[in-house]
MARZA-383960 format. One record per residue: z, x, y of N, C-alpha, C, CB in turn. Coordinates in steps of 0.001 Angstrom, whole numbers, padded with zeros to 6 digits, always signed. Glycine has a CB too. Layout:
BEGIN
ZXYZXYZXYZXY;...
END
This chain:
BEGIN
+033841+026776+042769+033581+025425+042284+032170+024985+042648+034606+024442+042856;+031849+025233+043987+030678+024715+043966+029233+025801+043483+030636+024146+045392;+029852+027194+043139+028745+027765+042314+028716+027075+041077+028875+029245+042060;+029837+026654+040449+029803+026376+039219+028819+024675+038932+031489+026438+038800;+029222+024075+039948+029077+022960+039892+026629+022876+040203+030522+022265+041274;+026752+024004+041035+025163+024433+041282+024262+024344+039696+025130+026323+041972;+025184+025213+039160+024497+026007+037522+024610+024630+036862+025667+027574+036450;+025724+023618+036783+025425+022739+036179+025016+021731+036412+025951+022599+035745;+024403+021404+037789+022992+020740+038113+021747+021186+037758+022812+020648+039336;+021637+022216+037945+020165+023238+037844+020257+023097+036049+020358+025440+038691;+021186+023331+035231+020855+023278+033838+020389+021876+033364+022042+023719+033047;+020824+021080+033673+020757+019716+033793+019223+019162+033775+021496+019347+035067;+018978+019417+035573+017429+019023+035377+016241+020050+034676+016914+018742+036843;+016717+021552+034510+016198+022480+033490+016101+021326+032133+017374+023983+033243;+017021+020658+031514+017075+019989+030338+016540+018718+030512+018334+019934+029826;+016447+017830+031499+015527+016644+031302+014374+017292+031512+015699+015373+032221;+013686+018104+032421+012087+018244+032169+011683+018882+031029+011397+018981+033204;+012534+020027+030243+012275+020331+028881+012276+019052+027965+013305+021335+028409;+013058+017677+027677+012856+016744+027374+011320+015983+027275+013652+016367+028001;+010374+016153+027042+009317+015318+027575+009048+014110+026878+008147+016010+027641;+008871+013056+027129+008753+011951+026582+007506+011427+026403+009413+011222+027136;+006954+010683+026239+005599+009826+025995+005508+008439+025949+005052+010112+024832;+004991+007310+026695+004824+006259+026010+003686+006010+025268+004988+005414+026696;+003471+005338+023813+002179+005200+023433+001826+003978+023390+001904+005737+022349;+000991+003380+022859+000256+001893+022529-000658+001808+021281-000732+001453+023771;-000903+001052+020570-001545+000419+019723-002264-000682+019334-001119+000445+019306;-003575-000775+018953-003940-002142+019083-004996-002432+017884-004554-002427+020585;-004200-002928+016643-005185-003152+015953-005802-004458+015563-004938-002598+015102;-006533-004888+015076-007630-006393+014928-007774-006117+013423-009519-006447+015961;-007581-007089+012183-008348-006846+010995-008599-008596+010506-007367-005717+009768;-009440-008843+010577-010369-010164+010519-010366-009519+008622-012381-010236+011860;-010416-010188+008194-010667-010241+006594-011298-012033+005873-008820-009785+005831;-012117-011537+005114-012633-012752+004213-012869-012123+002466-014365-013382+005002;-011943-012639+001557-012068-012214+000388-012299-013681-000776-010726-011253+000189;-013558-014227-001512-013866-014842-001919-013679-014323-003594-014866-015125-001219;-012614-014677-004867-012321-014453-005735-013024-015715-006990-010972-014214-005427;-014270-015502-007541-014424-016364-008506-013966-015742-009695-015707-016826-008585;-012808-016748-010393-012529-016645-011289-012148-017545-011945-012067-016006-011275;-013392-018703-012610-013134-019470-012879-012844-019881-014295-013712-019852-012334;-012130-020562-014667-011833-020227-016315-011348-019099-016933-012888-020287-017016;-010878-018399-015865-010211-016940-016549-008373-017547-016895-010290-015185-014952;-007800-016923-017871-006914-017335-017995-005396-016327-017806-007260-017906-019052;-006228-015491-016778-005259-014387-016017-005194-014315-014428-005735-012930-016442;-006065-014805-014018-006425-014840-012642-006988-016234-011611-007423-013870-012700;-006514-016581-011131-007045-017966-010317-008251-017223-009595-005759-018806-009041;-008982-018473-009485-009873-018578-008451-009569-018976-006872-010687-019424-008942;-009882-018310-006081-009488-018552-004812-010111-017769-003794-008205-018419-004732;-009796-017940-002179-010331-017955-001407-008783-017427-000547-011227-019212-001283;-009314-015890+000260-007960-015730+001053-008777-015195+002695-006656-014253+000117;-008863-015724+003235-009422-015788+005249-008283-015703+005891-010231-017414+006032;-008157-014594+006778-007614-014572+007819-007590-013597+008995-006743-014729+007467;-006682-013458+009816-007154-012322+010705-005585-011941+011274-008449-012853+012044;-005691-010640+011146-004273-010102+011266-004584-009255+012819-003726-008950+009696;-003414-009687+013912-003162-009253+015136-002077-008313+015458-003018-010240+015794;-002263-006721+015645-001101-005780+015027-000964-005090+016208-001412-004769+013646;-000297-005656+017813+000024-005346+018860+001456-003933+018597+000341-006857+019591;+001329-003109+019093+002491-002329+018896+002724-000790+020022+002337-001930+017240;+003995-000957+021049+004572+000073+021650+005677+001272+021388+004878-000464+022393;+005692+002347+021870+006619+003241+022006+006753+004426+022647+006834+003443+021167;+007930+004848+022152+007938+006418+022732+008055+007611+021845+009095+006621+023641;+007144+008188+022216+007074+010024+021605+007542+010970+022343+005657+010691+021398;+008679+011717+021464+009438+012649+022202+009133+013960+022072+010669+012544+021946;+009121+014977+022283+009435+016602+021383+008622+016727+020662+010670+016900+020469;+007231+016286+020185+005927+016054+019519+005827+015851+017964+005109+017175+019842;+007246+015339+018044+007770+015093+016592+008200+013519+016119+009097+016024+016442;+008882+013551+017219+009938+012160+017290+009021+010855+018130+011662+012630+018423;+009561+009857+017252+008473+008805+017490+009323+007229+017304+007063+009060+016204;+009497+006597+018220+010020+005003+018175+008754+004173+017767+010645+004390+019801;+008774+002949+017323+007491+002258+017510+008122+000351+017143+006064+003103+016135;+007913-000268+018156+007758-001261+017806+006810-002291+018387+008729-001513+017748;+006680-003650+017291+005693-004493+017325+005897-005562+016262+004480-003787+017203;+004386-006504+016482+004666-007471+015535+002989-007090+014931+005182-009249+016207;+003065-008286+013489+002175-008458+013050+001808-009685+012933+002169-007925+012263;+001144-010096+013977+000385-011869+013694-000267-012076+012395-001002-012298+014817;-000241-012645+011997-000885-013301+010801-001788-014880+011023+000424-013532+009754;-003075-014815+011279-003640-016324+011412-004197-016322+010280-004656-016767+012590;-004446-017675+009149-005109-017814+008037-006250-018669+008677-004263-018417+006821;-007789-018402+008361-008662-019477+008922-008504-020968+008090-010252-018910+008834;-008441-021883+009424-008626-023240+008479-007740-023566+008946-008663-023397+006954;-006146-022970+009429-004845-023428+009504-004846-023625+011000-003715-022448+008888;-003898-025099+011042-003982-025757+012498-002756-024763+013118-003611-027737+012568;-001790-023777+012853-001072-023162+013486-002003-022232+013464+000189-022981+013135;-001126-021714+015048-001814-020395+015900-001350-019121+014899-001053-020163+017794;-000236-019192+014271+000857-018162+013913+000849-018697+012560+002406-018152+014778;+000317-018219+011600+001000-018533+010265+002117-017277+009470-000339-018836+009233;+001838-016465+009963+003188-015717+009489+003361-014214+010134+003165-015549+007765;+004650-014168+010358+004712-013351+011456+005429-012169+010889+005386-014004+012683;+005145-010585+010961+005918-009879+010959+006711-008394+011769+005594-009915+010177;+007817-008383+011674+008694-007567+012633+007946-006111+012317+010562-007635+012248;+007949-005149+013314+007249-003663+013189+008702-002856+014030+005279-003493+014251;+009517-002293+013423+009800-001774+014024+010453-000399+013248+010324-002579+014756;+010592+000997+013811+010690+002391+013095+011034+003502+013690+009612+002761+012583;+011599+004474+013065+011450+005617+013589+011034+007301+012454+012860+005582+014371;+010275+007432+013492+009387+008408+012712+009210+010007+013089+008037+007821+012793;+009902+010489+012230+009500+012193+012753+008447+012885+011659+011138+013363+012758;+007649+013582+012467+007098+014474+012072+006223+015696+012356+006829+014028+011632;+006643+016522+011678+006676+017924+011719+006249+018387+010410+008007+018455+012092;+005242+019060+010447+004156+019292+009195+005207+020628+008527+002087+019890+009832;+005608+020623+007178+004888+019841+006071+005539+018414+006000+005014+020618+004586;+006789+018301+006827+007302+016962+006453+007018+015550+007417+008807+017192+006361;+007370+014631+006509+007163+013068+007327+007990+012436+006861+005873+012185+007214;+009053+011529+008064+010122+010772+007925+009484+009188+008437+011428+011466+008836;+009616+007993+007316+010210+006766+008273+011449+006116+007924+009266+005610+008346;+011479+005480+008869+012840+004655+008018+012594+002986+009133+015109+005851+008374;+012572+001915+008737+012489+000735+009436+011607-000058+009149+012398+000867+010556;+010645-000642+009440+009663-001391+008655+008780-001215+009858+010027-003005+008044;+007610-000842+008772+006241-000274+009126+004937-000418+008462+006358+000925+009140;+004123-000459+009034+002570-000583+007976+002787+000245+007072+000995-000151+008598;+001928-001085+005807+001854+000027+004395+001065+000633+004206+001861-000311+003211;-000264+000218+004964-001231+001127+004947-001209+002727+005499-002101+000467+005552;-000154+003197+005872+000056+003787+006283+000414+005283+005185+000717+003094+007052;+001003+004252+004507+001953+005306+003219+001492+005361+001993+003455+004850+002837;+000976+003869+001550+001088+003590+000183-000118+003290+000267+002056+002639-000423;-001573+003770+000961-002862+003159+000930-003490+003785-000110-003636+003243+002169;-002800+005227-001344-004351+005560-002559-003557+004784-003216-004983+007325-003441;-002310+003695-003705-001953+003245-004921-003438+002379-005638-000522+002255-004655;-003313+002374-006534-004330+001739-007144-004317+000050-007333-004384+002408-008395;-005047-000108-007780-005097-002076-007259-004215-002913-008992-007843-002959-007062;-003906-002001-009438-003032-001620-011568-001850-001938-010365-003049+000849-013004;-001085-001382-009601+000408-001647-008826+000226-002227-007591+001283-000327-008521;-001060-002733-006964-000673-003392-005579-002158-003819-005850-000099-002398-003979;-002147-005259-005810-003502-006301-005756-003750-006102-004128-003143-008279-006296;-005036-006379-004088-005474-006691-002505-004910-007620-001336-006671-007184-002578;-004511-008620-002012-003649-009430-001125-002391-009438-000766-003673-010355-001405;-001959-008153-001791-000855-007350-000795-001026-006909+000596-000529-006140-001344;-001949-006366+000730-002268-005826+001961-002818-006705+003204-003173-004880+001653;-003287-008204+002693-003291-009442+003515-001803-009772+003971-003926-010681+002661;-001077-010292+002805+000090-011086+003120+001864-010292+003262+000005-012197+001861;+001906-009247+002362+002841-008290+002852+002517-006679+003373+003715-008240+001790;+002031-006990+005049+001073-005255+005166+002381-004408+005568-000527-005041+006809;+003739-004884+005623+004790-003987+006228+005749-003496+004905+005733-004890+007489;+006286-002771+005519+007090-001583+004036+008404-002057+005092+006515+000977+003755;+009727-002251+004159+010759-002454+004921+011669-001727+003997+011068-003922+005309;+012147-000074+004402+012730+000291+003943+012496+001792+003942+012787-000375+003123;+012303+002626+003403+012412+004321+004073+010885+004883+003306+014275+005528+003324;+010542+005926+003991+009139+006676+003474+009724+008018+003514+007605+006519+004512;+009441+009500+002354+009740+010776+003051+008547+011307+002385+011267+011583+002828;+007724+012346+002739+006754+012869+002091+007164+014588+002833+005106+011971+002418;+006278+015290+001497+005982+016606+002174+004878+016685+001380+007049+017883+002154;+003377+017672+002618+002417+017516+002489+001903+018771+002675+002073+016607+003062;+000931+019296+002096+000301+020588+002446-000924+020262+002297+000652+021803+001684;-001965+020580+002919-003151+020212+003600-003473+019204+002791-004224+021235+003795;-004496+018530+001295-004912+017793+000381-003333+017626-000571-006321+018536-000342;-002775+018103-000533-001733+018610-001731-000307+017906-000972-001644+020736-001972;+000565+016667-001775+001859+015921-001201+002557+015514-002615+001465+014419-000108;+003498+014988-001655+004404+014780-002914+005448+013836-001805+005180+016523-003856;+006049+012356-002249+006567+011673-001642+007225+011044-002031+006128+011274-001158;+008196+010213-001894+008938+009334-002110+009680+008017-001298+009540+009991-002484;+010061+006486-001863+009857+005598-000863+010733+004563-001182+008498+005179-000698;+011225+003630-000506+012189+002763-000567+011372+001400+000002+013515+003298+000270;+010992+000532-000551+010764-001044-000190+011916-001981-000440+009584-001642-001033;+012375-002818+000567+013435-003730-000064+012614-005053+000783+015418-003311+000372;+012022-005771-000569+011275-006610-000511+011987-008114-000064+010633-006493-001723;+012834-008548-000492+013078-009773-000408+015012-009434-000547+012089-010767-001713;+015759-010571+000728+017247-010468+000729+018009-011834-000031+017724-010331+002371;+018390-011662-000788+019600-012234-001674+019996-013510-000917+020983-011130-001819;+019993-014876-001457+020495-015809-001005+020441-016901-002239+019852-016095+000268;+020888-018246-001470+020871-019323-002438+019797-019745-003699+020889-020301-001636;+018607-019281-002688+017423-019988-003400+016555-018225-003370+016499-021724-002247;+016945-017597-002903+015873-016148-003166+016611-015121-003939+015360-015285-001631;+015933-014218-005026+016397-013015-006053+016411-011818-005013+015209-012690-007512;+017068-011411-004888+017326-009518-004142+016250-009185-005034+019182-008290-004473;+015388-007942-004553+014559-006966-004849+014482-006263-003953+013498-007239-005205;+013852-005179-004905+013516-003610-003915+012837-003102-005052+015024-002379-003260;+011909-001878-004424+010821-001160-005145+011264+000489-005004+009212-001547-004400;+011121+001246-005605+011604+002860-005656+010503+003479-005895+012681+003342-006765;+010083+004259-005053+008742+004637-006290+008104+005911-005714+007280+003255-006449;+007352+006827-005851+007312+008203-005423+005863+008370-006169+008713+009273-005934;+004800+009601-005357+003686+009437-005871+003438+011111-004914+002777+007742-005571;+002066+011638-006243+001887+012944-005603+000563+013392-005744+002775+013951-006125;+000073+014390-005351-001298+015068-005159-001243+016847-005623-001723+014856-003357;-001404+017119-006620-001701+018714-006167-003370+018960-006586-000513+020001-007191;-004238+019808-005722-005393+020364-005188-005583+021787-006616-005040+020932-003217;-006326+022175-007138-006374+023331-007359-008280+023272-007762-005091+023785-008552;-008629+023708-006704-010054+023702-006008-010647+022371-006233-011083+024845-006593;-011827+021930-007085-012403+020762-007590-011337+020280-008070-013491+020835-008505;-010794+020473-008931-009974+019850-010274-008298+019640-009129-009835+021468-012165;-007865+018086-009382-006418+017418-009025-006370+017219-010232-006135+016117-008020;-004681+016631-009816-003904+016380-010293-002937+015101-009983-003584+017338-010293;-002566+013778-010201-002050+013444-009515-001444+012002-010110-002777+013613-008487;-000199+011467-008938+000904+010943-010175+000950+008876-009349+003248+012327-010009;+001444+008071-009490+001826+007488-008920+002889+006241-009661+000803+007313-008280;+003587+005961-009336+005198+005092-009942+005805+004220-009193+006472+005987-010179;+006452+003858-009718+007461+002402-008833+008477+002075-009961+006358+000564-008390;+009122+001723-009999+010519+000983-010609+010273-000274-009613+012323+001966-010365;+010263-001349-010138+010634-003053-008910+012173-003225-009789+009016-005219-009229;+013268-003587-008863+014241-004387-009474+014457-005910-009047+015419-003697-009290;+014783-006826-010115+014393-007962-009580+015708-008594-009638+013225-008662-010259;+017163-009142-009100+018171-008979-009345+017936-011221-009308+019188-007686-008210;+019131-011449-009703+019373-012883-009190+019674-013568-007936+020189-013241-009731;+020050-014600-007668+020371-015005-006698+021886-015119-006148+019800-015927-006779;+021902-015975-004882+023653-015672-005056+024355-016824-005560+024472-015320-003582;+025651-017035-006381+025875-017328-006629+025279-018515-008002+026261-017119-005770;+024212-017972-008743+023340-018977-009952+024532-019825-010528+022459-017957-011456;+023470-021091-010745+023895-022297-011432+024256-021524-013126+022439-023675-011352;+023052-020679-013182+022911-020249-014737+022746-019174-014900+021986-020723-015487;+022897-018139-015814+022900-016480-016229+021538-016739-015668+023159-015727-018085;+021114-015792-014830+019796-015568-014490+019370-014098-015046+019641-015723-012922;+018155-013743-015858+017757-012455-016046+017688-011380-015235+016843-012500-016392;+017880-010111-014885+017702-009236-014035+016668-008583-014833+018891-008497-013579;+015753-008565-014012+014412-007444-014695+014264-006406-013879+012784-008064-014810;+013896-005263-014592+013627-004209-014078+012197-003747-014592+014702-003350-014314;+011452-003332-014007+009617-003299-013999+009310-002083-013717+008740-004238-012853;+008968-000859-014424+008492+000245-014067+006924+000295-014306+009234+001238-014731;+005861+000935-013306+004866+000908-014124+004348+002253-013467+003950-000463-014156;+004245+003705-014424+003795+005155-013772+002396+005638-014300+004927+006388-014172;+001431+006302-013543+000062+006519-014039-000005+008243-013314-001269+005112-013345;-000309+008946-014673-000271+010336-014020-001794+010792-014486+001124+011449-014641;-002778+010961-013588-004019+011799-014032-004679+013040-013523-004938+011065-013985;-005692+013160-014189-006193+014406-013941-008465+014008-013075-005935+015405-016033;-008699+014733-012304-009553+014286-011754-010659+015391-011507-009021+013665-010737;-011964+015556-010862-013084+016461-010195-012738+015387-009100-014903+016706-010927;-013151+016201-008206-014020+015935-007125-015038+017486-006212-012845+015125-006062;-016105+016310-006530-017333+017128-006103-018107+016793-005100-018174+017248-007011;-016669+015732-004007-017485+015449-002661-018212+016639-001668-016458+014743-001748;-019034+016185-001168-020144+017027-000302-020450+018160-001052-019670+017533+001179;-020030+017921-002630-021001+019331-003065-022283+019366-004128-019996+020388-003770;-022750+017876-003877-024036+018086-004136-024962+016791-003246-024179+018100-005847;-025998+016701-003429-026875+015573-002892-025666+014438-002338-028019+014884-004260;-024535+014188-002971-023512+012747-002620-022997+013174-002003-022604+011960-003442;-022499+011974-000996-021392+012429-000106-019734+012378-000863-021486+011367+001280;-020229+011610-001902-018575+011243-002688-019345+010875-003851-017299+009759-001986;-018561+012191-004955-018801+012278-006127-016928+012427-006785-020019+013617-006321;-016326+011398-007607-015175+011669-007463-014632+011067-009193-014592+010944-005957;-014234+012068-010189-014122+011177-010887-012261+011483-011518-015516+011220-011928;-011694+010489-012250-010730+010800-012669-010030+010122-013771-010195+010896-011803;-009156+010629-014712-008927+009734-015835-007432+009797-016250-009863+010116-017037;-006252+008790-016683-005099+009256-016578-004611+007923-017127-004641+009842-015194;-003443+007844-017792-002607+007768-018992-001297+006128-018346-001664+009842-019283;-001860+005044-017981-000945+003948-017299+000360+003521-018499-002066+002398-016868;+001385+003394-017767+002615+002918-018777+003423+002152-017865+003580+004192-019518;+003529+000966-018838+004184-000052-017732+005905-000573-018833+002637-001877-017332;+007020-000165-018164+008093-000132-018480+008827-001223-018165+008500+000808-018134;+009417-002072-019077+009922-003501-018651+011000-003886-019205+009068-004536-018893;+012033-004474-018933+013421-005648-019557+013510-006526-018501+015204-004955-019834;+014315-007476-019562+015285-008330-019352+015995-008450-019624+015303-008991-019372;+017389-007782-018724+018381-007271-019361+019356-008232-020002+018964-006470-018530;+019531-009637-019837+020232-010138-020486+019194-011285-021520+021323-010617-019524;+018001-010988-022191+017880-011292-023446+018255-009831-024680+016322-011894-023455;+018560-008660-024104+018736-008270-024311+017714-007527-025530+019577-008699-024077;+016433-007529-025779+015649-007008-026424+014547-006028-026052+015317-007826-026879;+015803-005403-025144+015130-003943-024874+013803-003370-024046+014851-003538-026074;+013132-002514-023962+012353-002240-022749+011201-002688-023699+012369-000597-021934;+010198-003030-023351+008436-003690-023786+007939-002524-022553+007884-006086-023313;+006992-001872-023752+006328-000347-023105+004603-001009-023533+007015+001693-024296;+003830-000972-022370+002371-001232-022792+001398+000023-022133+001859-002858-022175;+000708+000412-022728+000090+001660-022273-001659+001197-022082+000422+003014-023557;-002342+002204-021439-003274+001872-021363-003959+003255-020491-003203+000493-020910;-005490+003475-020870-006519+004364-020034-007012+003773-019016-007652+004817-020719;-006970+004472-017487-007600+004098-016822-008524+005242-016052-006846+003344-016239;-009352+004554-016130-010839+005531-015616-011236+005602-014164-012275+004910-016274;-011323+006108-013148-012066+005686-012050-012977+006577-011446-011276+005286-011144;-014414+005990-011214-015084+006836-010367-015963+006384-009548-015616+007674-010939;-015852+007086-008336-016460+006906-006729-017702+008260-006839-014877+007274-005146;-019148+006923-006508-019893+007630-005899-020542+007034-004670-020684+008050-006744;-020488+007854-003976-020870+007510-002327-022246+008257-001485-019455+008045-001403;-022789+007884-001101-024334+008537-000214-024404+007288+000749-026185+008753-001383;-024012+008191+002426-024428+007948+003531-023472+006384+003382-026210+008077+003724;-023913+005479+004038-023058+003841+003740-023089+003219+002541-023592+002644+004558;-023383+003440+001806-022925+002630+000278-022709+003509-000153-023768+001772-000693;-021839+003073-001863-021158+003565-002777-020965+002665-003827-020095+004017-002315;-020143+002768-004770-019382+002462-005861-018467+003156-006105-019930+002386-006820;-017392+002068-006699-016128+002316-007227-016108+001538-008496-014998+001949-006264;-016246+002496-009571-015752+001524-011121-014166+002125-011767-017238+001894-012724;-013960+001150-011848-012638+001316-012548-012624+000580-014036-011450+000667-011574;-012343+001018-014939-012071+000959-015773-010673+001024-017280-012755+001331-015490;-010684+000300-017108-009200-000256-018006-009197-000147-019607-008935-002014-017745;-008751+000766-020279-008626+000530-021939-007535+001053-022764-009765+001108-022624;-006604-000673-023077-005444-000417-023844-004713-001820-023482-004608+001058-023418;-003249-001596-023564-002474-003080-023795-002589-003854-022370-000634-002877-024248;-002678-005304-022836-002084-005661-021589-000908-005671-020575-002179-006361-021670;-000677-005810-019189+000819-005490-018594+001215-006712-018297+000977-004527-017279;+002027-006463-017630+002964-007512-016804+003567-008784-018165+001727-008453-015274;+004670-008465-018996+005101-008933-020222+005789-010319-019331+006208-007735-021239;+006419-010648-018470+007138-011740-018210+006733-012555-017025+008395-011362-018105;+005132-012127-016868+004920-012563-015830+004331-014024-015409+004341-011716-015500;+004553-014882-017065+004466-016903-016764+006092-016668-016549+003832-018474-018611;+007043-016124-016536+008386-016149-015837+008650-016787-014760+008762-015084-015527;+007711-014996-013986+007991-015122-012553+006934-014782-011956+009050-014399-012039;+005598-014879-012387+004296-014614-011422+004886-013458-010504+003745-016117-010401;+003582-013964-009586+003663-012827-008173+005215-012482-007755+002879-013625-006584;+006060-013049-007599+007539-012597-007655+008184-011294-008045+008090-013360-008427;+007598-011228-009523+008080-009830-010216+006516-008800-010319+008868-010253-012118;+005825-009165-010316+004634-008249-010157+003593-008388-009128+003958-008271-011275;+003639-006788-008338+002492-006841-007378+001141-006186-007393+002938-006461-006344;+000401-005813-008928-000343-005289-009240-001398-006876-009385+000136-004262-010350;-002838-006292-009348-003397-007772-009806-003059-007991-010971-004844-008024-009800;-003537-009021-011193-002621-010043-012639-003732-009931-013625-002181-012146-012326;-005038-010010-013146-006430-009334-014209-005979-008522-015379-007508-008163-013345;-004920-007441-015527-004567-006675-015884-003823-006705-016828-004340-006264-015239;-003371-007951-017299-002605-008696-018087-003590-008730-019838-002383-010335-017146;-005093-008999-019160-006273-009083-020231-006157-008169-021205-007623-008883-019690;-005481-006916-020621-006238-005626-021586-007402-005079-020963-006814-006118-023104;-007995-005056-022053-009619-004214-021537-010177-004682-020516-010880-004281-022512;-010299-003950-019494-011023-004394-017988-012055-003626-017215-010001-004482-016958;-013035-004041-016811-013443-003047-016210-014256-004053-014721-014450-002007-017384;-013399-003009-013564-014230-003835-011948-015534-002410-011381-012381-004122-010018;-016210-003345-010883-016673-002460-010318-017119-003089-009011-017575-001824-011103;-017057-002742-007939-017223-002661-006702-018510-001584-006209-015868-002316-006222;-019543-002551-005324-020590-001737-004513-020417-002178-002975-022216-002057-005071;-020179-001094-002241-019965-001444-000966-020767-001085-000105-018967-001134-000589;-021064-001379+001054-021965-000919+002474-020900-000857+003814-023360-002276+002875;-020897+000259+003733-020179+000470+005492-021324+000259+006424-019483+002268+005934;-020900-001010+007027-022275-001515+008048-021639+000460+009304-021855-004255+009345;-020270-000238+009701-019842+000978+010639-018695+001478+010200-019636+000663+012097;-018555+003074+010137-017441+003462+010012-017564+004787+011360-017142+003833+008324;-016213+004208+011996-016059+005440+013330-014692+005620+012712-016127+004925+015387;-014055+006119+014211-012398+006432+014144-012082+005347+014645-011676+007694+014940;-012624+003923+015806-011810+003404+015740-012119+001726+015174-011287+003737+016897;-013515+001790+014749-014236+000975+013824-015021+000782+012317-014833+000827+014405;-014097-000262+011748-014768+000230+009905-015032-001413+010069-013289+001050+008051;-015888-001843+009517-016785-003065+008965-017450-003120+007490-017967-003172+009895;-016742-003230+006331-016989-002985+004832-017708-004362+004253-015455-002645+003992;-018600-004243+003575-018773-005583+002856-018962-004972+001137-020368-006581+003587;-018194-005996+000190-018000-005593-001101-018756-006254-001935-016788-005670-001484;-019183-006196-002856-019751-007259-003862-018985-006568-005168-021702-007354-003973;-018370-007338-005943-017624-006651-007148-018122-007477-008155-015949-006602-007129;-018528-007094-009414-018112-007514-010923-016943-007007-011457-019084-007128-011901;-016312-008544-012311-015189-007776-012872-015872-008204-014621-013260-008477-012270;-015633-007562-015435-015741-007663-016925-013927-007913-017382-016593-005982-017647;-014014-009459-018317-012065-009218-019016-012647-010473-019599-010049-009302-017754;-011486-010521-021376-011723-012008-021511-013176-011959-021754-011287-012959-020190;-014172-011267-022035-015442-011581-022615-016282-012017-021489-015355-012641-023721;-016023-012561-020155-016682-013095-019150-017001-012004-018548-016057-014032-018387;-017783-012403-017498-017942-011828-015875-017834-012382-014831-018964-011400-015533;-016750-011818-013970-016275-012729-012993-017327-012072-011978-014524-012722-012609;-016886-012951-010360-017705-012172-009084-016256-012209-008186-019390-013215-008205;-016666-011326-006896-015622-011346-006224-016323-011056-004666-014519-010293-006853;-016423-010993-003829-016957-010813-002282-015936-010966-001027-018082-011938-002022;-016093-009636-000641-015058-009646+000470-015580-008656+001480-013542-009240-000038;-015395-008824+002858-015920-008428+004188-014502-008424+005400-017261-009677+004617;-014520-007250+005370-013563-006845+006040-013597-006115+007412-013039-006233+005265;-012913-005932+008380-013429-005207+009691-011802-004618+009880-014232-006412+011199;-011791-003830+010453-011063-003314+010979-011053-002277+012157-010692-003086+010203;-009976-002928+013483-010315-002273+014816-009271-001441+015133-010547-003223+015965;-009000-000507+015471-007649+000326+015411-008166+001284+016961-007387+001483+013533;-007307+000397+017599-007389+001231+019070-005735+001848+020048-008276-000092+020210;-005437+003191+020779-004614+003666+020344-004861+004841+021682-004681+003879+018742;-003568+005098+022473-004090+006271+023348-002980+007277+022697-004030+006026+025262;-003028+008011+021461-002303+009030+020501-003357+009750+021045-002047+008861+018731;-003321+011080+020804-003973+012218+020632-004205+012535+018917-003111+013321+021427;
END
């Protein structure tokens, strides 16, 4: 008995020190100022969005795979007499082990969903909803992924519609020349118990293209171009007149040397978002510009600093829609500090 009882002490602490654990930390700062003139446009308000997001966050790393993490996300808007204007929960668990990546819990979106294009997620997504609440899975081979994702945006009650987003997006590499996809389905359900038949919409919008990139292979540091085929899929299922399909070309290309660059994007074909004096920002999280038809932004930027754990961007954009020219200016920082390996 007491040999036996020896072996199963000795296996014991053999198995907690094989166990190794980790605590980590996180500490990020993103101060943002985005100035939107758009005045007289009859797709887009004019406005002004300041604030500074405080993204404190702890955990533990196990087995060099397994990963807890929680935290909050402060939200201060400048101007506003509260300390706290909107607060959000961080909390997850995350394995990974190359080629694959698991989350499941709510977590930064920047994390997952940062190449979608600004056609399915406007910029002030990433101000006012920066957390994903709901599952991430990807598998990745070095440049080359393929993923899929669960958002459940908003919970069902008196006065709020249930939604959730589905949507999966990919990369394949074959030397210069990609390939590459990105999608969402939004479902937008009713509330509980409606006074009145409320519509359920369902919103698909998928863009699959084809691209060069000829970064660091000539004089530029980022030479990047790509062109691919947008389709935005829509009902309301109880007017019952079926899906409204609007298509459209979209163009984009990045050239970059040393701290500045450009990004033009370019838009040609129908306008999207069919029901969106409905339900505005509610049912669509792409910018609303996009509604015009023919568009084209272009963005010139200066990285005052870019390190690993400091980026400081300032933008100056033209947008062309609607026959005008709008302006747009935004200055952003971001501090991301962190004892990970």
């Amino acid at each position: 008995m007491r040999v036996s009882f020896f072996f199963l002490l000795l296996s014991s602490v053999i198995s907690l020190e094989s166990f190794s654990q980790d605590l980590f930390w996180k500490a990020q700062l993103f101060p943002f100022f985005d100035n939107v003139e758009f005045s007289n446009s009859e797709y887009k308000i004019p406005q002004t969005m300041s604030g500074i997001q405080v993204i404190p966050e702890i955990g533990l790393k196990w087995d060099s795979v397994h990963l807890i993490g929680t935290g909050v996300n402060l939200l201060h808007e400048f101007g506003s007499s509260e300390p706290v204007d909107k607060l959000y929960l961080t909390a997850y668990y995350e394995f990974n082990r190359k080629p694959f990546r698991f989350l499941m819990g709510s977590f930064p979106r920047e994390n997952v969903l940062d190449k979608y294009p600004r056609i399915f997620f406007q910029d002030s997504i990433s101000y006012y909803r920066p957390n994903i609440n709901g599952i991430f899975w990807e598998i990745r081979s070095q440049d080359d992924y393929f993923n899929v994702w669960l958002d459940w945006t908003t919970q069902v009650s008196q006065t709020v519609r249930e939604s959730f987003f589905m949507g999966f997006s990919g990369r394949f590499n074959a030397g210069v020349l990609y390939f590459r996809h990105f999608g969402y389905m939004f479902h937008f359900a009713g509330t509980l118990d409606p006074l009145y038949n409320e519509a359920l919409h369902d919103n698909g919008l998928f863009l699959t293209s084809a691209g060069i990139d000829l970064s660091g292979k000539t004089i530029l540091d980022v030479l990047d171009i790509n062109a691919g085929w947008a389709t935005g899929v829509e009902r309301a299922r109880a007017d019952k007149n079926g899906w409204f399909v609007n298509n459209g070309l979209l163009i984009e290309t990045r050239v970059g040397y040393k701290s500045i660059g450009i990004l033009n994007s370019l838009y040609l074909g129908e306008g999207q978002m069919t029901f969106y004096a409905d339900h505005l920002n509610d049912l669509y999280w792409g910018d609303p510009i996009y509604r015009a038809g023919n568009y084209n932004r272009s963005d010139f930027y200066i990285n005052f600093i870019r390190s690993k754990n400091v980026n400081l961007n300032l933008t100056y954009s033209l947008h062309f829609a609607e026959g005008r020219m709008y302006h747009e200016q935004f200055l952003k920082v971001s501090v991301n500090l962190n004892n990970l390996n």
